[in-house]
N, C-alpha and C positions, 0 to 999 in steps of 0.2 A: 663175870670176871673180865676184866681188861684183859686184852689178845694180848697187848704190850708186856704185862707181867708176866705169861707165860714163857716169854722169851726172856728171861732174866738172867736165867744159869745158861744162857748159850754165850758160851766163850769167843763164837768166831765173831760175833760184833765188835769185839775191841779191836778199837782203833782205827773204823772200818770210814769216819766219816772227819775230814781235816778242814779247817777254816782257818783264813786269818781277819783281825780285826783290830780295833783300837778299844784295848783294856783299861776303864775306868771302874776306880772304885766307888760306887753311888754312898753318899754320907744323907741318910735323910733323917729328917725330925720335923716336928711341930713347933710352931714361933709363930710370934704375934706379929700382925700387920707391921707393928713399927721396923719388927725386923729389917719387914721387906722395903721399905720407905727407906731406910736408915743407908739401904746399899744401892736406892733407885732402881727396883724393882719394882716388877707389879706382879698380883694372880693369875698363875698361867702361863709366865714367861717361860721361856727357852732360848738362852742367852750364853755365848761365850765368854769366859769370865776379862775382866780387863784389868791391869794391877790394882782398880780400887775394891773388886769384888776378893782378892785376895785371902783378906783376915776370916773368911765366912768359914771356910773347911776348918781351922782350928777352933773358932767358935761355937760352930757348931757340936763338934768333939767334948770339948772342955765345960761350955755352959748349956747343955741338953742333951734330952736322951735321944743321941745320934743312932741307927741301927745303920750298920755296913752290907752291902749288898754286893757282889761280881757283878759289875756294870760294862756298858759299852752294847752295842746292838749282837753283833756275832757271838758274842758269850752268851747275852741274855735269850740269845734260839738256843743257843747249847744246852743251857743249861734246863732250859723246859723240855727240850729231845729228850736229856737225861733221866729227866723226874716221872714222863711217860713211861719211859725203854724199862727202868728200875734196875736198870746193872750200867755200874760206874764204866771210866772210859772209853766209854763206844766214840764220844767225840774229843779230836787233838786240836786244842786252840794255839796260833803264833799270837803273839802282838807286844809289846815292849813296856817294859813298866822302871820306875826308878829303882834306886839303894834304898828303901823305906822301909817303914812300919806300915804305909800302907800298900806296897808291895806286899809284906807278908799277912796283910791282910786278907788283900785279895787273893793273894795264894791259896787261901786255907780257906776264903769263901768259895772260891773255882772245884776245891780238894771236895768242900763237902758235899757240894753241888753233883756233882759225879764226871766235871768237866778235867779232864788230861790237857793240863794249860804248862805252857814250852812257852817260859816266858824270857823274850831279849832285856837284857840287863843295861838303864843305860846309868852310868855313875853319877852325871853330874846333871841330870835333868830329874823332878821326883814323877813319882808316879802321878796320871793322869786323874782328876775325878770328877765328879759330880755331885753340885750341893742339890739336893729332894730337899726344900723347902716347904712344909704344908700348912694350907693357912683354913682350916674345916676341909671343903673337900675338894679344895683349888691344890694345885700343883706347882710351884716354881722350879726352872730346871737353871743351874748354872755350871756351863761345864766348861774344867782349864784340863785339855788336853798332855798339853806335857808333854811327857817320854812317851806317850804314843803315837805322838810324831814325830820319833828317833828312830825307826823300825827301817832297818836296811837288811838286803838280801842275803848279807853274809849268815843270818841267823837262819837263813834256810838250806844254806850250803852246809852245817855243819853235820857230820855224818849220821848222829841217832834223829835230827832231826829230815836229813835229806831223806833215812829209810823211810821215817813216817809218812812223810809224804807219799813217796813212789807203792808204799803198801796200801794205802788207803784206795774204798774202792768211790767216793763219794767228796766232792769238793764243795766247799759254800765260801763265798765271801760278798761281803756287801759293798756298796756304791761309795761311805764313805773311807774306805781304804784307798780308794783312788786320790783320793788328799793327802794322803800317806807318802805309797811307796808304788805305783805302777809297776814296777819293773817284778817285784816279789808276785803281782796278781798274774802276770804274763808268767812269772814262771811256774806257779801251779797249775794256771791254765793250760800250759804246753804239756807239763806233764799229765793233765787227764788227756787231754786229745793223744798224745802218744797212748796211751794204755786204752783207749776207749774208755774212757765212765765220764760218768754225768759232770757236768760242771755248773755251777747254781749259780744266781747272782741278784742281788736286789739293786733297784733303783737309790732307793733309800732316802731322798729328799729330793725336795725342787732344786736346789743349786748346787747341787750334784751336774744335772744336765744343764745348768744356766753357767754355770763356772769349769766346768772337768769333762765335758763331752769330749776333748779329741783321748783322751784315755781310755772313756770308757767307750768309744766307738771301736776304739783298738783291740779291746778285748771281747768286745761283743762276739764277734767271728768265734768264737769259744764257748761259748754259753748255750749249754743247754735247755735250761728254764729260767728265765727271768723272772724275779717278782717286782711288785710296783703296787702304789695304792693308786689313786682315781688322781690324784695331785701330780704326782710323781711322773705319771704315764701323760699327764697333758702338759706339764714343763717338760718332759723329752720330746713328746711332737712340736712346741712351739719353737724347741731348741732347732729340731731339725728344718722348720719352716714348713710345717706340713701346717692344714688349715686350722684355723682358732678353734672353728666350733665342733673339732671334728668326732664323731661317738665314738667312746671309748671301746667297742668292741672292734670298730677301725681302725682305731691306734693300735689293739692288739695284734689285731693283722697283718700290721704292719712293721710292728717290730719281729713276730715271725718271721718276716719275708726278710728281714736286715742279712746281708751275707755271713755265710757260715760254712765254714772248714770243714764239716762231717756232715755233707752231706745226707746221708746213711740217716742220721737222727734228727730229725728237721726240730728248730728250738720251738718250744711251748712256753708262754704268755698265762702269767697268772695276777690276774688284775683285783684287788678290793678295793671295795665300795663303802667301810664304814657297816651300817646298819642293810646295806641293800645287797644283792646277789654277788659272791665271790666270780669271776670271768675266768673260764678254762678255755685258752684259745690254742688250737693246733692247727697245723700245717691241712689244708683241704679238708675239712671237720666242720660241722656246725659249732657254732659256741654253745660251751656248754656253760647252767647259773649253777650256782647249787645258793640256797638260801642262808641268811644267818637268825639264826636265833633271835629273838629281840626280846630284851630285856627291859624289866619295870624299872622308872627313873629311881626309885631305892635301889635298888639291888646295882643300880654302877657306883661304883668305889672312885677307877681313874683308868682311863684310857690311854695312857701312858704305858708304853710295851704291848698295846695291845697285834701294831706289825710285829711285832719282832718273837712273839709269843705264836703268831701264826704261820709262821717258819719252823718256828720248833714243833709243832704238832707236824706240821708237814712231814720234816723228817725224819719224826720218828721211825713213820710209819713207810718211810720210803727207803731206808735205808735198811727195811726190811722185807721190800720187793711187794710192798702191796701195791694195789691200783692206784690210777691217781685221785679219783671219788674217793677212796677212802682218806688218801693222804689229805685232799680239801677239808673234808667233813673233821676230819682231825686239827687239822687247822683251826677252824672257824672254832672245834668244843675249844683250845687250848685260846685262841684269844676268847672266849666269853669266858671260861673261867679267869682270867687274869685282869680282865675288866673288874672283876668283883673283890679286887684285891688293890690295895697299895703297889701301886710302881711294877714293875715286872717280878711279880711274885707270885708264888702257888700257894694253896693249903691242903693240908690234909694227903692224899691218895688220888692217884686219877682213875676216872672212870669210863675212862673212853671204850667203848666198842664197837669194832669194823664190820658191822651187821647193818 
């Protein structure tokens, strides 16, 4: 039996774990190449939509069978924290969505999900999303952000939302919220470091640290655990000017050592590798690997969520005071189940245990 499931009926998780992010609703389906021609795309893309990508999201909708998915990175942890944990609102999502239908979609994807998503309303901008274009077992991504970059501060000042915050014992937000709103990440950030709890935070892309480093230098001093994949972690060293070739478990070291407000908690460095050893790097510690799984070329589906999937195993299991081996090992089960799956998705029941 999953340890996770046993904690199902404990009531004190709710609402114990708060993020913000940028909520898009994923529209995916199967289309033929021409599709993708038709809009100058190719297999595999990951592309910001432009007015001519425009027409795709109702297209998609109206002439195939589109499935709707809670999208956006910070949800897509949430929402696999949740389907671990197996008792709804343990986590409270911010991020700004339009006046829509697919606002209310994504509301009621977040709702079933088990994600407590506190959504900013903006009137004249529509909700954010993302076309999942599948063409056999190729992936095309195209995402028109929207009203999730309309997300201002004032939605964290308002009272049931300010409680959530300051009740919460566990913060996560990712790298691309720094494209957002800075000022909203400083302000959860202040408020973990006043209460003492953990404050999380991912790299989340190479031009993240190529475009947005004085933001996210600013918030570093804050951060408790950083995550990052092998890409991620060598675009912040090239950003910082530290050397080209440098090994990754140096860079980890080194973003350890970055200045940090609590002292008391020295930050920890959680680096993937893809198919090769997850990096647990702490403050005067050996590195520690823990291995991943590796999987027969059948059994991968799509590698798409597969970071963001390993955040959410992590937290399940940390927001329940386990070690941090387990919270890895949990990681790594929650991204190779979602590897074996379409886009950031689960099936069935999880089976994780912290043995």
């Amino acid at each position: 039996m999953c340890d996770s499931q046993s904690k199902s009926s404990n009531a004190s998780l709710e609402g114990i774990l708060v993020g913000c992010g940028n909520p898009l609703l994923d529209i995916s389906a199967p289309v033929p190449m021409e599709f993708l021609q038709r809009y100058g795309m190719k297999e595999d893309d990951a592309i910001l939509a432009e007015d001519r990508h425009m027409p795709i999201y109702h297209e998609l909708v109206d002439g195939y069978q589109a499935e709707y998915l809670a999208g956006g990175s910070v949800q897509n942890s949430f929402r696999i924290a949740q389907w671990i944990l197996g008792q709804p609102n343990v986590a409270v999502f911010f991020g700004c969505v339009g006046k829509d239908r697919y606002a209310d979609i994504l509301r009621q994807k977040a709702r079933e999900a088990g994600v407590n998503a506190h959504y900013q309303i903006s009137e004249e901008t529509p909700t954010g999303t993302c076309a999942v274009l599948i063409t056999g077992t190729h992936r095309s991504l195209c995402a028109n952000l929207a009203a999730a970059n309309r997300f201002t501060i004032d939605h964290l000042e308002q009272p049931v939302n300010k409680s959530l915050i300051e009740n919460a014992l566990y913060y996560y937000i990712s790298g691309f919220f720094l494209t957002v709103n800075p000022p909203s990440i400083m302000r959860v950030a202040a408020t973990a470091h006043a209460k003492q709890r953990p404050f999380l935070m991912n790299l989340s892309a190479p031009f993240i640290s190529q475009l947005f480093m004085q933001p996210l230098l600013d918030v570093m001093p804050y951060v408790d655990i950083i995550f990052g994949n092998e890409a991620e972690a060598k675009a912040f060293a090239t950003a910082q000017g530290w050397a080209a070739d440098e090994d990754l478990r140096e860079i980890g070291r080194r973003l350890v050592a970055l200045d940090k407000l609590n002292s008391a908690r020295p930050r920890i460095a959680i680096l993937t590798q893809g198919c090769d050893p997850v990096l647990l790097i702490q403050h005067d510690a050996p590195v520690q690997e823990f291995p991943v799984t590796r999987l027969a070329v059948h059994e991968i589906v799509d590698t798409n969520g597969a970071g963001d999937a390993f955040v959410g195993g992590f937290l399940s299991q940390f927001v329940q005071g386990k070690s941090l081996d387990v919270c890895i090992r949990c990681g790594n089960y929650a991204a190779g189940h979602i590897i074996k799956n379409p886009g950031c998705t689960y099936s069935g029941d999880p089976h994780f245990v912290d043995q």
